[in-house]
C-alpha positions, 0 to 999 in steps of 0.5 A, a space after each residue: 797913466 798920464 801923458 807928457 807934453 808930446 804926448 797930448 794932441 788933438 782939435 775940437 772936443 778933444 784938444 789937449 787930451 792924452 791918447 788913452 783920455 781921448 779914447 775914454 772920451 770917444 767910448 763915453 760920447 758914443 755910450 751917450 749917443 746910445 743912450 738917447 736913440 734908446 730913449 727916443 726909440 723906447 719913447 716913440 715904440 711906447 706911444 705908438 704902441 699901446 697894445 704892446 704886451 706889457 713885459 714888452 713894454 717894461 722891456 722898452 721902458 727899462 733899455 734906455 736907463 741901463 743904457 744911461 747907466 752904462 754913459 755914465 760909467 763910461 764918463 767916470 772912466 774918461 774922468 779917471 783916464 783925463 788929467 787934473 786941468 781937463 777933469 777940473 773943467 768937466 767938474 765944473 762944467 757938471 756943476 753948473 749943468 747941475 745948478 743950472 738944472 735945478 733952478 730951471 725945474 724948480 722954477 719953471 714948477 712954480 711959473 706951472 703954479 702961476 699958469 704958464 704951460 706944462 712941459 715934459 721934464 725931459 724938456 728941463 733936461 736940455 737945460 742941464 745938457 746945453 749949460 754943461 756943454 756951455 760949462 765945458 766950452 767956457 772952461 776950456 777956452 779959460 784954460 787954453 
């Protein structure tokens, strides 16, 4: 179902988003949230704990991915739930996210090759998160 004029409201991150587009917003976004206390506490319980019985440690290891999962049919529905102009901003805001990180991982492998320092991918990642974010910014100031 798609909103009329009168019907899209709100400021920020939501800004012209329908009723049902913001609450799909809203469970996406804390689904992400989850998703990164797991893996920062999944992270943090595996390197202090070493001693950990091992179905313990695949346990940990395994929470933080079913939970990524679970963000990211979240983010599938709020594409769904959003109209044409919002999900043609998020798509190419993923896109360029997307590209973005893998010229960084590629790239930064070869300056590895080259000598500089070895980083963790994750490190890569943020790479992906903070162009995508960039991507959404741009598109939605574009489009207002």
């Amino acid at each position: 179902m798609h909103a009329t004029a009168t019907e899209v409201t709100g400021t920020g991150c939501d800004a012209g988003l329908s009723p049902e587009a913001r609450q799909s917003q809203s469970r996406a976004s804390w689904a992400v949230v989850v998703w990164g206390l797991a893996f920062l506490a999944s992270t943090l319980a595996l390197s202090l704990g070493p001693n950990l019985p091992p179905a313990l440690r695949w346990v940990l290891a395994a929470v933080p991915s079913l939970l990524g999962v679970v963000a990211i049919l979240a983010y599938v529905l709020f594409l769904r739930d959003t109209d044409e102009l919002q999900r043609k901003i998020q798509v190419e805001a993923l896109a360029l996210g997307f590209g973005a990180g893998l010229v960084a991982m590629q790239g930064y492998r070869l300056l590895e090759r080259a000598g500089a320092p070895r980083i963790d991918v994750n490190d890569l990642g943020i790479v992906m998160v903070l162009v995508f974010a960039a991507g959404i910014y741009s598109g939605r100031r574009r489009y207002s």
